[in-house]
DOTISE-5650 format. One record per atom (N, C-alpha, C): x, z, y; residue number from 1; residue in three letters; atom name. Coordinates in pm, whole numbers, plus 50000, padded with zeros to 5 digits. Layout:
! DOTISE-5650
((X Z Y) NUM 'ALA' 'CA')
...
! end
This chain:
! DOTISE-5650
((90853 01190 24078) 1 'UNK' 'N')
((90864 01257 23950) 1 'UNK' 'CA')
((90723 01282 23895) 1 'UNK' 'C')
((90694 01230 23740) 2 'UNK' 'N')
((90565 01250 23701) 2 'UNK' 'CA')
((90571 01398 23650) 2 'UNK' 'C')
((90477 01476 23663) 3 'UNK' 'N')
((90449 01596 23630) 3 'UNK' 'CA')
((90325 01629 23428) 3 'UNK' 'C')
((90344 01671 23387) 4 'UNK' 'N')
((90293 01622 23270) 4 'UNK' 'CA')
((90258 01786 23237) 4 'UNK' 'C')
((90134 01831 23229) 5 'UNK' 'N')
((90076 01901 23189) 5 'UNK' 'CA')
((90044 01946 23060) 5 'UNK' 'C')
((90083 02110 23032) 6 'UNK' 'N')
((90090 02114 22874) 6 'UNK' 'CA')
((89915 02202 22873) 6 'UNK' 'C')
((89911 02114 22765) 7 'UNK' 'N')
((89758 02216 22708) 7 'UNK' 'CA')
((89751 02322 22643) 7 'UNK' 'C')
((89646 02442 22676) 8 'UNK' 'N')
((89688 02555 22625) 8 'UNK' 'CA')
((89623 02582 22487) 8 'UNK' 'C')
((89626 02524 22394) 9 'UNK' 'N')
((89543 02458 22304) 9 'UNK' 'CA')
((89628 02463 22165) 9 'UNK' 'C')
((89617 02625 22110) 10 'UNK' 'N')
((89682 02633 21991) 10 'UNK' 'CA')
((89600 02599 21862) 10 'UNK' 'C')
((89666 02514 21760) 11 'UNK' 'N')
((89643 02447 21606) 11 'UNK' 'CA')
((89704 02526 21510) 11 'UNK' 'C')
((89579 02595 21440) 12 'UNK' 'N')
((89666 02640 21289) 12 'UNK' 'CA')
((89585 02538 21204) 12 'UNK' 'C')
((89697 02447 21160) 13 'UNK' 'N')
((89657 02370 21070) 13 'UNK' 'CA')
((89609 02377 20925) 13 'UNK' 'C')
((89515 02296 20876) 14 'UNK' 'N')
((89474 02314 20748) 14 'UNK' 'CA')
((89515 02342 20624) 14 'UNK' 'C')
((89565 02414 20565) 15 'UNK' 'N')
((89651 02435 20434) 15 'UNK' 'CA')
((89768 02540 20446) 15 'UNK' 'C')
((89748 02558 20632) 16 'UNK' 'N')
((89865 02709 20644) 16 'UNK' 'CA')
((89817 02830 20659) 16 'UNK' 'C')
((89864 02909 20569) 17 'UNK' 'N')
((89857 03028 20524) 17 'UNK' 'CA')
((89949 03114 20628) 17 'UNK' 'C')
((89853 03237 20662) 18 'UNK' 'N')
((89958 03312 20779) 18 'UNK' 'CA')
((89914 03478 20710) 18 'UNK' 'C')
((90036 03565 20728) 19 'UNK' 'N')
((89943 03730 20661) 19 'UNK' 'CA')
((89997 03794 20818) 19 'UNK' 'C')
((89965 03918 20832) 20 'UNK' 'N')
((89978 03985 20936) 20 'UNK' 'CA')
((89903 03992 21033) 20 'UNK' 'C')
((89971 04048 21144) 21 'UNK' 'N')
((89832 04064 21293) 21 'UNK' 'CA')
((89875 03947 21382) 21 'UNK' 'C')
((89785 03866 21391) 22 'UNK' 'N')
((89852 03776 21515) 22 'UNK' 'CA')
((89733 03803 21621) 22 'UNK' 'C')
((89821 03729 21752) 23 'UNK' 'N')
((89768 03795 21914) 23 'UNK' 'CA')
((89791 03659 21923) 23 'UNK' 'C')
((89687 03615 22024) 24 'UNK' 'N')
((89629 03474 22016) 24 'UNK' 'CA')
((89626 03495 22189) 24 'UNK' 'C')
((89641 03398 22270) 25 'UNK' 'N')
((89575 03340 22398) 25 'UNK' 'CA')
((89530 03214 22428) 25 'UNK' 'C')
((89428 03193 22502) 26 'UNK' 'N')
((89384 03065 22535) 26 'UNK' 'CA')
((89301 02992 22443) 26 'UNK' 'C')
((89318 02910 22379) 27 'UNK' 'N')
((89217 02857 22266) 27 'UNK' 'CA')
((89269 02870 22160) 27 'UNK' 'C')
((89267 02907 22074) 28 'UNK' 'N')
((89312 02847 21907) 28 'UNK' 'CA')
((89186 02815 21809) 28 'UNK' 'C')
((89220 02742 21711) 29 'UNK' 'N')
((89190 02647 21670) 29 'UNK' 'CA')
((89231 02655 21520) 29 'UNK' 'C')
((89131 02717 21424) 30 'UNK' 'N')
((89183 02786 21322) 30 'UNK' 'CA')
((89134 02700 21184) 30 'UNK' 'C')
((89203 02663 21114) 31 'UNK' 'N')
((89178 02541 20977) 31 'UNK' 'CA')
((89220 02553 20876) 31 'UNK' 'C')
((89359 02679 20920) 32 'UNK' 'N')
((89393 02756 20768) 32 'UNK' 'CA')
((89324 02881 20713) 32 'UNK' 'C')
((89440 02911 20658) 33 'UNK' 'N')
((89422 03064 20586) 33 'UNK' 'CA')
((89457 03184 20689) 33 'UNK' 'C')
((89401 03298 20695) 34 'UNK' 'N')
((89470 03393 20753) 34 'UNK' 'CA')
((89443 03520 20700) 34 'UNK' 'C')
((89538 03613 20654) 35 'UNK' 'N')
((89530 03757 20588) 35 'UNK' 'CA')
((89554 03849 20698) 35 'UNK' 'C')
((89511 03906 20778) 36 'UNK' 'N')
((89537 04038 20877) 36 'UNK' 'CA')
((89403 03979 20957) 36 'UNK' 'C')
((89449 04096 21083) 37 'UNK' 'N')
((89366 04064 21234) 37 'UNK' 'CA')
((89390 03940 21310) 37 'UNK' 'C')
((89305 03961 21366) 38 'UNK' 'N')
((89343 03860 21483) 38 'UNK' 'CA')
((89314 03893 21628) 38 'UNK' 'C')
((89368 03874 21688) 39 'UNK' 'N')
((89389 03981 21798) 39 'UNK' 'CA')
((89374 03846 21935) 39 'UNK' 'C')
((89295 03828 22013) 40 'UNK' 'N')
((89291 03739 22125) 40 'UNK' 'CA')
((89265 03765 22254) 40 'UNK' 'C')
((89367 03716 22398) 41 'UNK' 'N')
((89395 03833 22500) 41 'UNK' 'CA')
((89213 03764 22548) 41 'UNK' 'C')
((89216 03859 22680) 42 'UNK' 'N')
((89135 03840 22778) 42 'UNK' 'CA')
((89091 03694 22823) 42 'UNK' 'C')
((88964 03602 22842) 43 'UNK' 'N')
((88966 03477 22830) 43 'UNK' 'CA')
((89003 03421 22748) 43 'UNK' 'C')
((89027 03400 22613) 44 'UNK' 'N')
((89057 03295 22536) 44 'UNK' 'CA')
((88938 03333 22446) 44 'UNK' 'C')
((88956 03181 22379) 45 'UNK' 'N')
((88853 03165 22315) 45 'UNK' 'CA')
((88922 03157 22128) 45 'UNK' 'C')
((88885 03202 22037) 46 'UNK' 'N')
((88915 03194 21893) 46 'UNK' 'CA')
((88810 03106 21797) 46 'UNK' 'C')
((88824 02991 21752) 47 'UNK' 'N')
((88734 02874 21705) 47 'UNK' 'CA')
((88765 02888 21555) 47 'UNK' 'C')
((88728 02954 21437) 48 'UNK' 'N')
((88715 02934 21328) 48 'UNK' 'CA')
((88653 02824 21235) 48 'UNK' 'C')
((88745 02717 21222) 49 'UNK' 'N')
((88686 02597 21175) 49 'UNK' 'CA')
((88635 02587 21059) 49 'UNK' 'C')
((88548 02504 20984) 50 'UNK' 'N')
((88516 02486 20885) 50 'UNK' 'CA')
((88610 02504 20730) 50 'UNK' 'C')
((88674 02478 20754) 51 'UNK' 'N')
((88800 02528 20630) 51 'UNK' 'CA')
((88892 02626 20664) 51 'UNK' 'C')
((88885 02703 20805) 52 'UNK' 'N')
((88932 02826 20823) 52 'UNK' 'CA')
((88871 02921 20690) 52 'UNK' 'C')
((88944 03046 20715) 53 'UNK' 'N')
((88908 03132 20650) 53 'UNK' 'CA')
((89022 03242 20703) 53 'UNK' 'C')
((88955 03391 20703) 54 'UNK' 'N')
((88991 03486 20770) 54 'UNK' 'CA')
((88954 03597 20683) 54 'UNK' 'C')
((89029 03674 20618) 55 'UNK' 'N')
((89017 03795 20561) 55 'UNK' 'CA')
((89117 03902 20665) 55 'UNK' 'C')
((89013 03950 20757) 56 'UNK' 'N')
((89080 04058 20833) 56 'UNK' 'CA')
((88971 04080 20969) 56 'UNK' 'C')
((88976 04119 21087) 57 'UNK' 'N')
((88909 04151 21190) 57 'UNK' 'CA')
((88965 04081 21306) 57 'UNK' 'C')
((88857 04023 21409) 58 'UNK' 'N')
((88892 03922 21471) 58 'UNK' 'CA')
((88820 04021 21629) 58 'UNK' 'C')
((88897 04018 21724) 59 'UNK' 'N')
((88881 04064 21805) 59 'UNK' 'CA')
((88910 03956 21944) 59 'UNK' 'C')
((88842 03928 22062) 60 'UNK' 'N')
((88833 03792 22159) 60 'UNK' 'CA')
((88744 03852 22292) 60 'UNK' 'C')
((88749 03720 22336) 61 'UNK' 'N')
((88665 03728 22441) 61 'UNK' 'CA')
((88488 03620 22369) 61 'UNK' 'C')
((88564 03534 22368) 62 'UNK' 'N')
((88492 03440 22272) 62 'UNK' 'CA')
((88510 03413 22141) 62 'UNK' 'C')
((88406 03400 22056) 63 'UNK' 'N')
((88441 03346 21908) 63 'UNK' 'CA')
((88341 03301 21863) 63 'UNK' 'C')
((88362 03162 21769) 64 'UNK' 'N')
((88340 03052 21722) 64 'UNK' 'CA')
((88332 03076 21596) 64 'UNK' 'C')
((88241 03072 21510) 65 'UNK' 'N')
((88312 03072 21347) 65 'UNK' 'CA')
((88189 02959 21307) 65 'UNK' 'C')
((88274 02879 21228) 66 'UNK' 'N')
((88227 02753 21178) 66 'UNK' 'CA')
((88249 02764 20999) 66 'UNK' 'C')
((88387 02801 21010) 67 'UNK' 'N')
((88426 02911 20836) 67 'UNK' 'CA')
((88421 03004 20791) 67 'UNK' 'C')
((88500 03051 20711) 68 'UNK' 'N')
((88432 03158 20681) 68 'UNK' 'CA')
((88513 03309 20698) 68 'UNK' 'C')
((88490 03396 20724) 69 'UNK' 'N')
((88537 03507 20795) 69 'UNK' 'CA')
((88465 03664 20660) 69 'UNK' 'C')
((88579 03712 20618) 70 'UNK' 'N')
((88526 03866 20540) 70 'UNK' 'CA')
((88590 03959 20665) 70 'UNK' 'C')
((88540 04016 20759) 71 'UNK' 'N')
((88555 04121 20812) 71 'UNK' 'CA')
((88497 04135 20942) 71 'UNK' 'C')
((88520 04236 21061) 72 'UNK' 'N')
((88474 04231 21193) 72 'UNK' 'CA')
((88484 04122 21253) 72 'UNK' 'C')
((88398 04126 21359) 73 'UNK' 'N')
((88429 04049 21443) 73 'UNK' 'CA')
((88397 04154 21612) 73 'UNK' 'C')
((88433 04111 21681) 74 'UNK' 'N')
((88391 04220 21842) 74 'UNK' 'CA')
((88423 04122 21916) 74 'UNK' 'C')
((88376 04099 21986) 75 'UNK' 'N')
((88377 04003 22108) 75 'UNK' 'CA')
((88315 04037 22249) 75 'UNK' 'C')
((88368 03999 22339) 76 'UNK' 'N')
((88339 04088 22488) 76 'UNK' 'CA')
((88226 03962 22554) 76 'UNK' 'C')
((88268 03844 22544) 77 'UNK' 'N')
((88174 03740 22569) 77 'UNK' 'CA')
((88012 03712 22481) 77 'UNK' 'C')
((88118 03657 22392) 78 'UNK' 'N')
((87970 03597 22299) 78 'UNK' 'CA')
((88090 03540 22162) 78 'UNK' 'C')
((87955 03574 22057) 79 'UNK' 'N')
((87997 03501 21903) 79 'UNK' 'CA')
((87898 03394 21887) 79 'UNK' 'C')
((87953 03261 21834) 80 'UNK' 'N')
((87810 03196 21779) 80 'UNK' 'CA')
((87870 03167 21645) 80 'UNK' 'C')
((87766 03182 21570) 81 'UNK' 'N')
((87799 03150 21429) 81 'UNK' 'CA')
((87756 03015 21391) 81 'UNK' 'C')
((87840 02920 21364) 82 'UNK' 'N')
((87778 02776 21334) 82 'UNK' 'CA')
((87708 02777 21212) 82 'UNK' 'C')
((87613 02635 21201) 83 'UNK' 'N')
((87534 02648 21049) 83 'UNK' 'CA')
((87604 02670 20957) 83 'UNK' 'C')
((87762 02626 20956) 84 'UNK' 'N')
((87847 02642 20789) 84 'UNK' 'CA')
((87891 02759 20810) 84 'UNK' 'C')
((87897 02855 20894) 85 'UNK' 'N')
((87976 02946 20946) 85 'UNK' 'CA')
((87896 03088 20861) 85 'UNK' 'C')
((88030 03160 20748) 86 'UNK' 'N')
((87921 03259 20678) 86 'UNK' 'CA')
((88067 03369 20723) 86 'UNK' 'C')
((87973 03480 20734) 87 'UNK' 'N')
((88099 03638 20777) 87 'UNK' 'CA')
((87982 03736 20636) 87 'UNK' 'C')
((88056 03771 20619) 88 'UNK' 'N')
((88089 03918 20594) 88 'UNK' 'CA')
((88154 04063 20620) 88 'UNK' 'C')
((88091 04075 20722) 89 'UNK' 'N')
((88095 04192 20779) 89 'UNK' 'CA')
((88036 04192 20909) 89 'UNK' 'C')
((88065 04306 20997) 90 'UNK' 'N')
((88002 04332 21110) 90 'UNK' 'CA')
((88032 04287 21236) 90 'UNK' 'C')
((87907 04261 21304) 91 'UNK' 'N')
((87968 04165 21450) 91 'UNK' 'CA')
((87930 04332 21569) 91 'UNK' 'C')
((87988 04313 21669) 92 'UNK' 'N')
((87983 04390 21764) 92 'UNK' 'CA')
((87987 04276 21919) 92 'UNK' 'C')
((87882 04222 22022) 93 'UNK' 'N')
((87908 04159 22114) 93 'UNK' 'CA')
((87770 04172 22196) 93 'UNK' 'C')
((87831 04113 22318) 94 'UNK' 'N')
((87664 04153 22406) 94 'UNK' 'CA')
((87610 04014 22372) 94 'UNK' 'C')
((87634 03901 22327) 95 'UNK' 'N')
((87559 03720 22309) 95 'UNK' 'CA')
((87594 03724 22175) 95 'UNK' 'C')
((87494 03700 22128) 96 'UNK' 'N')
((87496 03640 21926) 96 'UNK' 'CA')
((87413 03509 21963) 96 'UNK' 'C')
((87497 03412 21838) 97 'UNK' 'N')
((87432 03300 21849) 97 'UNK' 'CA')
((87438 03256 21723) 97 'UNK' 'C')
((87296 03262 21620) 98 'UNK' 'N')
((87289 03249 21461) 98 'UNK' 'CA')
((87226 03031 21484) 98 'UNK' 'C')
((87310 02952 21410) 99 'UNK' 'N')
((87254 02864 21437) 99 'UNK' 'CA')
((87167 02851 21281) 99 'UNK' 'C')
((87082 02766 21229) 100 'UNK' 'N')
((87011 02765 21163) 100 'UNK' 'CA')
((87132 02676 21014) 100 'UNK' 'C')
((87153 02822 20909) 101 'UNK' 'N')
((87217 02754 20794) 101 'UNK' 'CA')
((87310 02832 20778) 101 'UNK' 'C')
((87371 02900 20918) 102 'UNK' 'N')
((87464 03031 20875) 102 'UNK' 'CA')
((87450 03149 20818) 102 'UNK' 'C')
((87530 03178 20704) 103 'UNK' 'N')
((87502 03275 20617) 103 'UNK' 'CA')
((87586 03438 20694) 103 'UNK' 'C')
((87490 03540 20719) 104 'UNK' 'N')
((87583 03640 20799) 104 'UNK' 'CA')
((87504 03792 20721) 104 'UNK' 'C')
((87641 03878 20629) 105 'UNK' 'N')
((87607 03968 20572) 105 'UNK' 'CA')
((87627 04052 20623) 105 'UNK' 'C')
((87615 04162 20682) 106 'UNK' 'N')
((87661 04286 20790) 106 'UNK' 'CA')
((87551 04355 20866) 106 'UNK' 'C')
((87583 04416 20998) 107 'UNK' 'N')
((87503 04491 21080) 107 'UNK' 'CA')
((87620 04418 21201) 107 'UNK' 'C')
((87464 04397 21340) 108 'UNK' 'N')
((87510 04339 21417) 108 'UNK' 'CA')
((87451 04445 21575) 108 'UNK' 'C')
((87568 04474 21648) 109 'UNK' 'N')
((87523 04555 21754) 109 'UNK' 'CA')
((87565 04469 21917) 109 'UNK' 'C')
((87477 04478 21964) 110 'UNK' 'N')
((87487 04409 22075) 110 'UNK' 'CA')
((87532 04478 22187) 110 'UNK' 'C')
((87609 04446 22250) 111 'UNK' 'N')
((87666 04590 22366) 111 'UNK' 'CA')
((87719 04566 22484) 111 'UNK' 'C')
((87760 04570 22605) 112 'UNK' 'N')
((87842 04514 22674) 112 'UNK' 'CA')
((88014 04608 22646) 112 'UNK' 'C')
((88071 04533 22613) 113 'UNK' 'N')
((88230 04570 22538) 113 'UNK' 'CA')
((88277 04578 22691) 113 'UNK' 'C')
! end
């Protein structure tokens, strides 16, 4: 019997619009719209893609933002902000990572969470 392994590897695809709090595990992989929080357990990672966009507060272990994000972010690992990657608002994490081109408006506190 072949055994076939599922990946833990969630897609919000480009052009979908989501409102509310969603709770995320493992990877996701963000290309739409999203209106609320975002909420991600212990170990997973939250990847804000280039045509993501996030109006609400993003809370992880890891986070990625490549799009664009109006609100918190807190992260227990590390944030890196890619060059297209612009936030508005405040980061809270013990690893920041500004790559050269990202636009980031806020106050940023470094801490162990």
């Amino acid at each position: 019997m072949t055994t076939i392994e599922e990946t833990t590897l969630t897609i919000i695809a480009e052009e979908t619009k989501l409102e509310g709090k969603l709770q995320l595990n493992h990877i996701t992989r963000i290309h739409g719209t999203i209106s609320g929080d975002v909420i991600a357990k212990k170990g997973s990672t939250v990847i804000l893609c280039e045509t993501g966009v996030i109006e609400g507060n993003i809370q992880g272990d890891e986070v990625i933002i490549a799009g664009f994000i109006k609100g918190d972010i807190s992260a227990t690992s590390k944030i890196v902000l890619a060059s297209s990657g612009r936030v508005i608002g405040n980061i809270k994490t013990p690893s920041l990572s500004l790559e050269h081109g990202a636009y980031f408006e806020g106050n940023s506190q470094m801490d162990n969470l």
